[in-house]
N, C-alpha and C positions, 0 to 999 in steps of 0.2 A: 708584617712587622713582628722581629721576635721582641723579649721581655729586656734583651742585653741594649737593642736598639731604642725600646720605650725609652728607659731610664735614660739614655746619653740626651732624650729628647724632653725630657720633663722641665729642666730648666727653660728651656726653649719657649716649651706651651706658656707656662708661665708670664712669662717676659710678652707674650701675644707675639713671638717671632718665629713663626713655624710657617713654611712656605705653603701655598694652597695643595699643593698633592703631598705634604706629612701630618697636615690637621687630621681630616677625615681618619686616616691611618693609625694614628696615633688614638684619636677617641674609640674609634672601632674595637683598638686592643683592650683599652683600657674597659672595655663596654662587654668584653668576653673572658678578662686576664683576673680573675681574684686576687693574685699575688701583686700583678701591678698597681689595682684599683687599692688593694693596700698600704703598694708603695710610696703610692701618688697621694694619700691620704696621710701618711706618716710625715713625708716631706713637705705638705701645707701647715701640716699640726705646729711642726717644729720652725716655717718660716712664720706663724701667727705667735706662736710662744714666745721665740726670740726678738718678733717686733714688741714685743709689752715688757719688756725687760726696761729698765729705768738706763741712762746713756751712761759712761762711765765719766764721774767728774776729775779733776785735776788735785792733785794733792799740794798742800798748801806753798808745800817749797819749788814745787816743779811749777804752781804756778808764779811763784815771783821772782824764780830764773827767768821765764820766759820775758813774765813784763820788763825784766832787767834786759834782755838780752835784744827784746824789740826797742825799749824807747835807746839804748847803745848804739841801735842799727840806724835810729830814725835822725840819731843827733850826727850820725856821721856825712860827711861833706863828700863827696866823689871829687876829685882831685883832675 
């Protein structure tokens, strides 16, 4: 496995969706590769960073478009 093939395959590992003949293959590299085991390190850093991030909320007019727009949706009768 080259470093161009790791990384197309990091998502993969991740997800635990890597078929049984690209696991091994994949850990092997990363178990020899500095730059990948870097890479591979950089890319957890930033999916663990990004999950602690607070959710993004609704601002106050967009939220009472929408309530306006759903209870409009809910009062209508299908014809």
């Amino acid at each position: 496995m080259n470093c161009d093939e790791f990384a197309e395959l990091v998502t993969a590992y991740l997800d635990d969706a890597l078929d049984d003949s690209s696991r091994p293959l994949f850990l092997d590299h990363m178990a020899q590769c500095s730059g990948c085991t870097g890479y591979y390190g950089q890319f957890t850093t930033t999916i663990t960073v990004l999950g602690e991030l607070p959710a993004p909320g609704l601002s106050a007019k967009t939220r009472s478009h929408l309530l306006t727009a759903f209870r409009e949706a809910s009062s209508e009768k299908p014809e």
